[in-house]
C-alpha positions in Angstrom: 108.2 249.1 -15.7 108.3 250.2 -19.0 106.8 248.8 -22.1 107.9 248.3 -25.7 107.2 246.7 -29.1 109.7 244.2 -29.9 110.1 241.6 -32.7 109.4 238.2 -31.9 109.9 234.7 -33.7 108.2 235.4 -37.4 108.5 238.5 -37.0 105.4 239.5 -36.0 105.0 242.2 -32.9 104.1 242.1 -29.7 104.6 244.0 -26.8 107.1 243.0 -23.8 107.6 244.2 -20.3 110.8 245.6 -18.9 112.3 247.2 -16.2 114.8 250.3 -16.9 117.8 250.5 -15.6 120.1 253.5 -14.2 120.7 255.2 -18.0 117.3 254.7 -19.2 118.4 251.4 -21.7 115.3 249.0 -21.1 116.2 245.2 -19.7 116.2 242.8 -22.8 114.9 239.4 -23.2 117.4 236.8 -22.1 118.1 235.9 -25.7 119.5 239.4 -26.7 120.8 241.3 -23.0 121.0 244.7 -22.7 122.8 247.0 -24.8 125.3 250.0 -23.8 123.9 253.8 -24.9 127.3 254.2 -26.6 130.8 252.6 -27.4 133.7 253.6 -28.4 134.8 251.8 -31.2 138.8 252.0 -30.3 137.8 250.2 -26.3 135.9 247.8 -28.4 139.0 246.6 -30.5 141.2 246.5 -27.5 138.4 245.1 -25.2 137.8 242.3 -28.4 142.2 241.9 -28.8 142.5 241.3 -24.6 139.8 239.1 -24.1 141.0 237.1 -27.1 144.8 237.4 -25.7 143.3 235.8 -22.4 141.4 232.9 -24.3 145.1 231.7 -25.3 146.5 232.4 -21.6 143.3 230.1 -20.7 144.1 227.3 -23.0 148.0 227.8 -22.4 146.8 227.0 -18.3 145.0 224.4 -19.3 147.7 222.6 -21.0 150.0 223.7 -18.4 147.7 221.7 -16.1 147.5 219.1 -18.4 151.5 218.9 -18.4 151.5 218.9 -14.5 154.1 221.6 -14.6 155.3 223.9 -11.5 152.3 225.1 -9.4 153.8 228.3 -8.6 154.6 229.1 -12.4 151.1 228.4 -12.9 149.4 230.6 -10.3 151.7 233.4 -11.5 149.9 233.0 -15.0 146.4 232.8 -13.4 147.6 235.7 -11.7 148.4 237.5 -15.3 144.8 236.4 -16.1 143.3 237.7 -13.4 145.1 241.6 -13.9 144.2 241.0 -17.8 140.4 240.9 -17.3 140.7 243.8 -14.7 142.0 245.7 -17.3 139.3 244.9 -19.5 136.7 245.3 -16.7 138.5 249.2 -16.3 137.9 250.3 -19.5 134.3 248.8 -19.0 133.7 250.7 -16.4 134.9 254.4 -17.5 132.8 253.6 -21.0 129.9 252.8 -18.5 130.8 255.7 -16.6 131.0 258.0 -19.5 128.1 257.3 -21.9 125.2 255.4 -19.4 126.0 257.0 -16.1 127.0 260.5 -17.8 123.6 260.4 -19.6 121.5 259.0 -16.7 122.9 261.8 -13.9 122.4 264.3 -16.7 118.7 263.0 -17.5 115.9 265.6 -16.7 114.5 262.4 -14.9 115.2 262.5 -11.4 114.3 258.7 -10.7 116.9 257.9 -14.0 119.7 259.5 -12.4 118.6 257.9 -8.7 118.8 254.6 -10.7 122.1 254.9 -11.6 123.6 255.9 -8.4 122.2 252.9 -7.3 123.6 250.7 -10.0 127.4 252.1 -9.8 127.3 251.9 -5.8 125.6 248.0 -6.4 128.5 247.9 -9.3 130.9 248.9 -6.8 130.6 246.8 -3.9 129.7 243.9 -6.3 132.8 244.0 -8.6 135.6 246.0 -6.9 137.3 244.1 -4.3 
């Protein structure tokens, strides 16, 4: 476990506990996460422009549910969803792959880079099916 100063409510400091992960980033609080080594700005915007394009798919189901239209027309738009959020959960994974994991395998740390084989098979079996 590692150990850091932090900010707390009125800013005054104190120190919290953590556990680091595979690239060395330290586990947040729940109130702020964890935060990648690096993004690149242009999978940000399109990340940010999909998942907003899905929002409106999700409220377009929902009123196609409302409506009680075709089921098969609206499993073929879940189905849309579904390959939209895989897309975004691709370019997730190669900016993981190429800033955290890249950094963690290249670490001098032997236990960083251990961590993070770890974490990519656990991402693997976990998210790719």
């Amino acid at each position: 476990m590692a150990t850091s100063e932090n900010e707390v409510d009125g800013g005054q400091v104190g120190t919290a506990v953590s556990a680091a992960c595979g690239c060395g980033v330290e586990h947040g609080d729940d109130a702020h996460g964890r935060h990648a080594l690096a993004v690149d700005t242009g999978v940000k915007d399109r990340n940010l422009k999909r998942l907003r394009r899905i929002e409106g798919q999700i409220r377009g189901l929902q009123r196609m549910v409302e409506e009680d239209r075709y089921c098969a027309d609206i499993l073929t738009q879940i189905s849309s969803v579904h390959e939209a959020l895989r897309s975004v959960g691709r370019e997730l994974v190669r900016n993981h792959l190429k800033h955290c994991a890249a950094a963690a395998i290249r670490s001098e740390e032997p236990q960083s880079a251990e961590r993070m084989y770890d974490e990519l098979v656990d991402m693997m079996f976990k998210h790719v099916r």
